[in-house]
N, C-alpha and C positions, 0 to 999 in steps of 0.2 A: 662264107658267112662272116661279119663282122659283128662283135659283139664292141668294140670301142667306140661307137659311134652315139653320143649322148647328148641330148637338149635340156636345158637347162632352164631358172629362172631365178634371177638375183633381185633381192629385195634392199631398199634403202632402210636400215630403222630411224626411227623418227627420233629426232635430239632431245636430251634428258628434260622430260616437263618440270617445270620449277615446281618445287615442295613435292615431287616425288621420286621416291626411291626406285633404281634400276630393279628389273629383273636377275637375280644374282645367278651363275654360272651356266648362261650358256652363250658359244664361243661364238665371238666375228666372223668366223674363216676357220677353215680346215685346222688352221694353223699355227693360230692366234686367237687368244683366250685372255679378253683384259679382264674377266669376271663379271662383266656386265652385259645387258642388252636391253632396250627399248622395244618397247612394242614398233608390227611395220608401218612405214612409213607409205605416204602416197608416189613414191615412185618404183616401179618396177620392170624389171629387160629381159628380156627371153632370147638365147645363144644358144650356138653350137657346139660341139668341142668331143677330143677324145681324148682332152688332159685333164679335167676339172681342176686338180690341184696348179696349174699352171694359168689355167683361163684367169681365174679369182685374182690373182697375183697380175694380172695383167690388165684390169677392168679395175684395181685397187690403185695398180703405181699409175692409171694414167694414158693417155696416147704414146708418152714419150714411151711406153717399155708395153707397147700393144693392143693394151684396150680402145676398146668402141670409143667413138665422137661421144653417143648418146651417154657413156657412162666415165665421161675425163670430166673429173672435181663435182663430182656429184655422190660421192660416196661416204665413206665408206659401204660396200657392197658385201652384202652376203649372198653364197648360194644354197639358197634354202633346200630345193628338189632338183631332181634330176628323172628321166626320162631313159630307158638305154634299154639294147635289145633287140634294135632296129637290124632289119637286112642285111642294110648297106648305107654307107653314106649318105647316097641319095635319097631314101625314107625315111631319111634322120632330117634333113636340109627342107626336104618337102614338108615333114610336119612341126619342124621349125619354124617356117613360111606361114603357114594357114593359122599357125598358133599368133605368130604378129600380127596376123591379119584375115582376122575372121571371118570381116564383113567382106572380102575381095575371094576367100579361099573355096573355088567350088564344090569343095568338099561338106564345109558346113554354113556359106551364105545364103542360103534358103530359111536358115533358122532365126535370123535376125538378129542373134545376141548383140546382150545390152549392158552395160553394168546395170544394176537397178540400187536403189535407194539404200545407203547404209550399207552397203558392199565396197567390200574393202576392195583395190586396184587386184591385189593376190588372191583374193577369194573369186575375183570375178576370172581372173585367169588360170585358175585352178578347175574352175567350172566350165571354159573352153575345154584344156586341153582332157577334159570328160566326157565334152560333146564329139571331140575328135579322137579319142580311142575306141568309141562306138561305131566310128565312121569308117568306109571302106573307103582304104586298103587298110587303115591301121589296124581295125578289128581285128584283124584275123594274124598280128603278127606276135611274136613272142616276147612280149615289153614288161618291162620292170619300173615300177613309180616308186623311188626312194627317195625319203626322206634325210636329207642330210644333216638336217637339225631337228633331232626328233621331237625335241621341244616346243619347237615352231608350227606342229603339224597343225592342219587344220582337217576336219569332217570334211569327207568327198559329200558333195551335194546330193541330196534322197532322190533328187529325181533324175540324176543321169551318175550311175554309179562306173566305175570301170568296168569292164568285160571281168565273167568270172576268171577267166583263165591269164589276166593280167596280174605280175607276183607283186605285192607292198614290200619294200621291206626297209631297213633304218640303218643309218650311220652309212661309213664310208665304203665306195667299193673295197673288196680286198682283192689283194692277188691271190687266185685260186692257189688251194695249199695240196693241190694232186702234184705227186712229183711224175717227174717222167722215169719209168722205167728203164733203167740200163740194160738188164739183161733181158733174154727169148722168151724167159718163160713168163716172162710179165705178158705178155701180148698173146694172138690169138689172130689167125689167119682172117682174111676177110670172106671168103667159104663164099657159099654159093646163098643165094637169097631162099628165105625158107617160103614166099608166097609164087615164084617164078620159077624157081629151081636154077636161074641162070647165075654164070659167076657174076660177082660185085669187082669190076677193073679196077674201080677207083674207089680212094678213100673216102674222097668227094661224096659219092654218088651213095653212101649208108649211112643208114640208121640203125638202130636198134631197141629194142622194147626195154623201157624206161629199167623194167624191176633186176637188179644183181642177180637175182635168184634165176632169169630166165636170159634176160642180154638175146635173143634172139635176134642175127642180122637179116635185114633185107634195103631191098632198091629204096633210098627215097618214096620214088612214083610208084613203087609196087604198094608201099604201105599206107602211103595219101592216098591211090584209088581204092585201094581197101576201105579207107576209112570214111572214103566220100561215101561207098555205097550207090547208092541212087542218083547223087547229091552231083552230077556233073558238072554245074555251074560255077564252083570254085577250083580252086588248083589243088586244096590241099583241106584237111578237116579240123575241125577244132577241138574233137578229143573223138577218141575210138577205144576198140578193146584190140591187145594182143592178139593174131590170126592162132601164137604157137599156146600160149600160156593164159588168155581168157582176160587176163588184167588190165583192165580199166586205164588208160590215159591221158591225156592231155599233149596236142601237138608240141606245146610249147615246150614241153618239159624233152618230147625227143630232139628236141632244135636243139635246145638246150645241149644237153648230152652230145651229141653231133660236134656242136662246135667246140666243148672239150677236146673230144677224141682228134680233132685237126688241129687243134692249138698244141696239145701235146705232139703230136708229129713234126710240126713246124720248131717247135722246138728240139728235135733229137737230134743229135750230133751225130749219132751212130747211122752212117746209111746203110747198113743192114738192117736194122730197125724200119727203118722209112715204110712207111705204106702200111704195117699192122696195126692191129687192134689192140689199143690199152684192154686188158682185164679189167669188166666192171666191177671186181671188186679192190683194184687197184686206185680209182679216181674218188 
């Protein structure tokens, strides 16, 4: 699982109108905070990246230090949102793509979008990329729409809202503040799956039921066809209940968890440690 992989969308703000006062304290860039800001301007770029703080900086200095053709001395640029959550790379790249290019993307050029009258360049790209978390394959994956300048937000459109199970949330990613366990007793063997009864080889290959209280492990695929039920025509469900503990979740939220529990491994220095399970009430 890749949880670095983020789409983005930089907005120009539009130069100080004469005889009016900036908007006072919200910032350029991650970074940089001259106390002012304009309302956005009619230019806007939509990128990829798993540095954001790096991209901005690079799409700001210019070609010469990395930034895009489309965004050299055309800025100053902010990155207003961000997208992230994604699989993998590649369903980061792909709804990158369909997001530039909507009317080409077969995902959603059946719907025609348009800017329409008095729609701002970002409102109307904000209203894509709402038609394209609706859209399969994105629907059903475990994505985050943050606001990087929570200021700037605007109202997601009434008639195509994001999937419920897609999280909002504001300000800058952080680095998760779970440490990794040094010692045995933080962790917890990977045990045998509670819907199959077979052992879990790999750290890869588990999940577990969202709640501290229960953490019950099982297969991936054991817990997705659980949750599909009926439902064969997907790979995996969009929220189910606990098989052991009854409790109500949401796939996204075991993705979630999941790709904690391997980012902490990847990080353990100790290879005795390697391959167990963080304690969820450790993370």
């Amino acid at each position: 699982m890749d949880d670095d992989s983020d789409v983005f969308i930089l907005d120009a703000p539009s130069p100080e109108p004469l005889g009016l006062s900036p908007i006072q304290g919200i910032p350029r860039s991650f970074e940089n905070d001259d106390g002012k800001r304009f309302s956005f301007g009619n230019r806007c770029y939509i990128g990829y990246t798993v540095d954001p703080n790096r991209r901005i900086r690079q799409h700001n200095g210019g070609k010469e230090k990395g930034g895009a053709k489309k965004t050299d001395n055309r800025g100053p640029w902010d990155m207003v949102c961000i997208i992230h959550g994604f699989p993998n790379s590649v369903a980061a790249l792909r709804f990158e793509w369909a997001w530039q290019n909507p009317e080409k993307s077969r995902v959603i050029k059946d719907l025609a979008l348009k800017k329409v009258r008095k729609e701002t360049p970002f409102a109307y790209r904000l209203r894509v990329a709402c038609h394209l978390m609706n859209s399969r394959p994105f629907d059903r994956f475990a994505l985050t729409f943050r606001w990087l300048l929570p200021l700037e937000e605007l109202p997601f459109p009434e008639e195509i809202l994001p999937p419920k199970h897609v999280l909002k949330k504001y300000g800058l990613i952080e680095k998760s503040a779970s440490e990794v366990p040094s010692e045995k007793d933080g962790y917890v063997e990977r045990g045998e799956c509670r819907l199959c009864g077979e052992d879990i080889e790999k750290l890869s290959q588990l999940v577990r039921c969202p709640s501290a209280a229960c953490a019950a492990h099982f297969h991936a695929k054991c817990l997705a066809s659980h949750g599909l039920a009926n439902d064969r025509c997907q790979l995996y469900p969009l929220d189910g209940k606990c098989p052991r503990c009854g409790r109500q979740y949401l796939w996204g939220d075991v993705i979630r968890d999941q790709r904690m529990v391997l980012k902490i491994d990847e990080a353990q220095a100790d290879s005795s440690l390697k391959g167990l399970v963080p304690r969820a009430s450790s993370l």
